[in-house]
N, C-alpha and C positions, 0 to 999 in steps of 0.2 A: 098714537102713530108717531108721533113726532121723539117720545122716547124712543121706537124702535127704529127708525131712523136714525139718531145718533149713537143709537148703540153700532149698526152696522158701520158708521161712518167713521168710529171710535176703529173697531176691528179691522176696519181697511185700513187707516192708519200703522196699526200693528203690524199688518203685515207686511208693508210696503217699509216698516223700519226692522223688520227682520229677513226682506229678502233685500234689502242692501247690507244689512250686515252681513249674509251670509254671501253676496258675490263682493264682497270688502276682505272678507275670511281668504275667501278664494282666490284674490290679487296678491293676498300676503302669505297664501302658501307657495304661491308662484316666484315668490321673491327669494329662497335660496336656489331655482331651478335657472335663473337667468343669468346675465355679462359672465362672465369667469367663471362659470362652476364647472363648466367642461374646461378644463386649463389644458394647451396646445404648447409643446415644448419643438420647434421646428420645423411648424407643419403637423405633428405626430400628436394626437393623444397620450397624456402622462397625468394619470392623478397619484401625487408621491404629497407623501406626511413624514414629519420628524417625529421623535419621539425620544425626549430626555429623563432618565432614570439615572439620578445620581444617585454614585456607591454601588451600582449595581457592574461585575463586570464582564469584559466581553464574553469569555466563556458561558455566564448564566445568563446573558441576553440571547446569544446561540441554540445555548438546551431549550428555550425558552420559545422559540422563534420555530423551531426545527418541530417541535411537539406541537405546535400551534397548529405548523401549516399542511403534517402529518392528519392530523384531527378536522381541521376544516375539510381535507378536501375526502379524508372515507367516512365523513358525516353527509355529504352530501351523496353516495352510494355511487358514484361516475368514475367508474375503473379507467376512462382517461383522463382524466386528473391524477397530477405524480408530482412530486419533484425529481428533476431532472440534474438541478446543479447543486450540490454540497459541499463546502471547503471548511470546516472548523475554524482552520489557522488564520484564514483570512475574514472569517464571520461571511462570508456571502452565503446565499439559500437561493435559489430560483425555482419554480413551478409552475405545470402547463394549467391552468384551469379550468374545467368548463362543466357549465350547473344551469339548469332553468332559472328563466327570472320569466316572471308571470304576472300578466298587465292585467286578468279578468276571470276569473272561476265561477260556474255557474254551473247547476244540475245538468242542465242544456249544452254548454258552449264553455270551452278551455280556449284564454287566447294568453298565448306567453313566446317565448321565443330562447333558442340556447345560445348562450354567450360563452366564446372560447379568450381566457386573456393571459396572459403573462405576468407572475407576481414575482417580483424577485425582492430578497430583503439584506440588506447589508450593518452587520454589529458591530460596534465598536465599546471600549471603554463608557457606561456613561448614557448612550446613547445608539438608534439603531435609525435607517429611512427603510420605507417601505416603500416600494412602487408598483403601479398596476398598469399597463400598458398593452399594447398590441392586440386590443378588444377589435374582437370579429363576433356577431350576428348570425344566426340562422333560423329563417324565420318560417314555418310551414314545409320544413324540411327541404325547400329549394331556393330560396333567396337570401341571399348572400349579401352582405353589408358590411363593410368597418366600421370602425366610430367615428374616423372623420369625415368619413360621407354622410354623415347621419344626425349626429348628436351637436357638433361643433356650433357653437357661435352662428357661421356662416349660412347654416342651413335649419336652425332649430326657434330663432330668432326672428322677428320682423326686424325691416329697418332699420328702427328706432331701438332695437333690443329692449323693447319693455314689455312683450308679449311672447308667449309661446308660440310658434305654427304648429294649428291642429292636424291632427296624425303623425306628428312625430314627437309631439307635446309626450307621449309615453313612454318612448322610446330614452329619451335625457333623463325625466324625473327619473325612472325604473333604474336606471344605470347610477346617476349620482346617488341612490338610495343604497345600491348594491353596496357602492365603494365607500360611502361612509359605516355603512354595518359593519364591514369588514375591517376600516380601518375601529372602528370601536370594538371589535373583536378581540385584537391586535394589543389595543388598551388593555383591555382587561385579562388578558392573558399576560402583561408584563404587568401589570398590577396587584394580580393573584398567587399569593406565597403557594409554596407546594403544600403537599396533605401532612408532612414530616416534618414542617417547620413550624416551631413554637410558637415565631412572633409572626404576623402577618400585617403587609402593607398597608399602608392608606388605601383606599377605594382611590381607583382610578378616577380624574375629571374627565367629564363626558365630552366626546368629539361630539361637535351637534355638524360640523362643517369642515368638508375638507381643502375650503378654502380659507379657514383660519389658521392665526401659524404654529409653530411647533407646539405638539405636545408634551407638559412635563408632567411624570407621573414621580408622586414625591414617595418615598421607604419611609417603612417604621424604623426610627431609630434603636438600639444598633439594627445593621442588615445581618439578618441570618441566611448565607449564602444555601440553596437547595445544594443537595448532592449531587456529583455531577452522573447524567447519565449516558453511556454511551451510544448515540442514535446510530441506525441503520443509515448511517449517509452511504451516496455513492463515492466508491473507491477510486482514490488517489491513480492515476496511471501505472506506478511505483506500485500500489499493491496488487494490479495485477500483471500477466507475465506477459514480455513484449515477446512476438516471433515475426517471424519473417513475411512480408505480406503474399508472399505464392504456397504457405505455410497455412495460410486461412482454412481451417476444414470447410467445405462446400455444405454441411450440414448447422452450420453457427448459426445462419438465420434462422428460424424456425416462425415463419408468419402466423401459424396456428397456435405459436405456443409462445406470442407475445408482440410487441410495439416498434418500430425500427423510428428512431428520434433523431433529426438533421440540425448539427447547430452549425450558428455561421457566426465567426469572431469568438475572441477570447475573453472577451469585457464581459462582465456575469450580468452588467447592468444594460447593455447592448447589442447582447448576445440575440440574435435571430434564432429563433425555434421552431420544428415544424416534427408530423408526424408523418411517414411514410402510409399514408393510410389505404392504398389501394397493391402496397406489397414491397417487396425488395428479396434481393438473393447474390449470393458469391456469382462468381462468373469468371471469363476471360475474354479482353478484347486484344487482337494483335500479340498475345502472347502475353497480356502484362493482366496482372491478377485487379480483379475491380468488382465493384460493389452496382447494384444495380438497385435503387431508389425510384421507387415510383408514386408521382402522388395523385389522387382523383382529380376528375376534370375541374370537382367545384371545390380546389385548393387555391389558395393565391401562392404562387411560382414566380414572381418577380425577382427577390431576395436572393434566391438560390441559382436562377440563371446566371444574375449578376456577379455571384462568389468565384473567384477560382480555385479556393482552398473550402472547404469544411468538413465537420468530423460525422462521422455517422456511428451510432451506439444501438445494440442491440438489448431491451429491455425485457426479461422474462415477464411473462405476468400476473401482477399479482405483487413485482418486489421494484424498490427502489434503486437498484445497486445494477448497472449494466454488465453484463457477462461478457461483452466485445465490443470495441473501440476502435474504432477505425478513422487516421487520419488521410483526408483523401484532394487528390487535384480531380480538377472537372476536367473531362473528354468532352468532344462533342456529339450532341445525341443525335437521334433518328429529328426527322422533322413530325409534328404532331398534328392530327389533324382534329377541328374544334369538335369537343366534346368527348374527345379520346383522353383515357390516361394517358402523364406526361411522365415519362420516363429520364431520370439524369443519372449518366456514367462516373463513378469515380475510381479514379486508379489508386488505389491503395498502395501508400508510400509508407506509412506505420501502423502497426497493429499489435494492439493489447488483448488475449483474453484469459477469462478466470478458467483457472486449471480446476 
């Protein structure tokens, strides 16, 4: 008796040294989820990574960048995912992005939620930043969230920031999980020589953390530059043709047969972006030729009230390169009432389109 007695008394032992190890496990997986792993640039959400590749230059960080972010987003199958903004000259890239991220899969029960965010990436000699910003939430197809209502510090933290708060505890890791893949993505795509080049680089070191600092990713000596390819970027204003904006054909938009894209500012890294998602169309108010942007009730429209200037591009779909350009001042709209589409007037002052 007294052996079976210590044997049990042995195994409760055991176990009680393996269920602290494993809520020990559990405190230190929590430990890259908490203080700073949401980083807050002004109030705003910005998770932004460096990334040094010396001998590599701007041009092949570009080809490089531009084929990445092509490939991420038609690997995720979400035709509203694009890049929006393409300059070569200047090495800028921006893109609207948005993909499942998924907290729980079971024969039974899917719980995930779709995240819409803004990556835009800037190349230099040498060196490229990448940023991810302006993440919005949708969760059960009607609730609506940013990230800084949600994920920050302020709200995902106890107190003491040494704990997660549960139910939103998924909502942070999920996210900071996203944005380190992505930035390891990013690695290993500036890491990986092309299929035509002889010599191929060092393997990338691994982002474990997008709160550690810059990433250097080191070349096989010599660098064997890939051939340069020419991407499908969007076109220059110069390439396509300026007219007149009472010149606008009234058939340019075509809702059914693609995307109408609102940016606000000229900063590639600053730039405001949105979809027209509930329509737009040519028009006239008071005689002066204008564009008519409308976006669903459940858009955030703060941004764009605020603008007095922004440009509005028409997106066929299916392609990256806008077929109409439109630089526009804001009229004042109708009044809206909650839960209606919110419509905003812009008078078209210049206009580009592809012949």
């Amino acid at each position: 008796m007294k052996q079976i007695l210590s044997f049990f008394f042995i195994l409760s032992l055991l176990f009680a040294q393996q269920t602290v190890a494993q809520t020990a496990n559990k405190v230190d997986d929590d430990t890259p989820y908490l203080a700073g792993a949401v980083p807050e640039v002004d109030g705003k959400v910005v998770f932004e990574k460096e990334f040094h590749i010396p001998g590599m230059s701007q041009e092949e960080i570009y080809n490089r960048m531009h084929a990445w972010m092509e490939k991420q987003f038609s690997d995720k199958q979400n035709v509203a995912s694009r890049i929006v903004y393409a300059e070569p000259a200047e090495g800028n890239i921006a893109g609207l992005g948005e993909e499942w991220i998924v907290f729980k899969s079971t024969p039974l029960a899917l719980d995930r939620t779709l995240i819409n965010y803004l990556i835009s990436i800037h190349c230099q000699s040498g060196e490229c930043i990448v940023k991810i910003e302006k993440i919005r939430f949708t969760y059960r197809d009607k609730e609506k969230y940013s990230a800084e209502e949600l994920i920050t510090d302020k709200y995902a933290l106890n107190k003491s920031q040494t704990k997660l708060i549960k139910g939103i505890e998924k909502w942070r890791k999920k996210t900071v999980d996203f944005v380190n893949e992505t930035f390891n993505s990013v690695a290993k795509a500036l890491g990986t020589a092309s299929v035509k080049e002889e010599i191929a680089p060092e393997e990338p070191k691994p982002v474990t953390s997008i709160t550690s600092g810059p990433v250097v990713i080191q070349q096989a000596q010599p660098v064997v530059t890939a051939p340069v390819v020419s991407p499908a970027v969007q076109p220059k204003r110069s390439e396509l043709k300026e007219i007149a904006p009472t010149a606008v054909p009234k058939d340019a938009i075509k809702m059914s047969e693609g995307k109408l894209v609102i940016s606000i500012g000229s900063d590639a890294f600053n730039m405001t972006m949105m979809t027209a998602n509930a329509g737009g169309s040519i028009g006239k108010v008071d005689g002066k030729p204008v564009v008519f942007s409308i976006l669903s009730p459940d858009q955030s429209y703060e941004a764009l009230e605020k603008a007095a200037n922004y440009t509005v591009k028409f997106f066929p779909t299916g392609q990256s390169e806008p077929t109409l350009v439109l630089d526009c001042k804001q009229l004042p709209a109708p009044p809206v009432y909650e839960g209606q589409p919110r419509t905003f007037i812009g008078e078209i002052t210049k206009a580009w389109i592809k012949e």
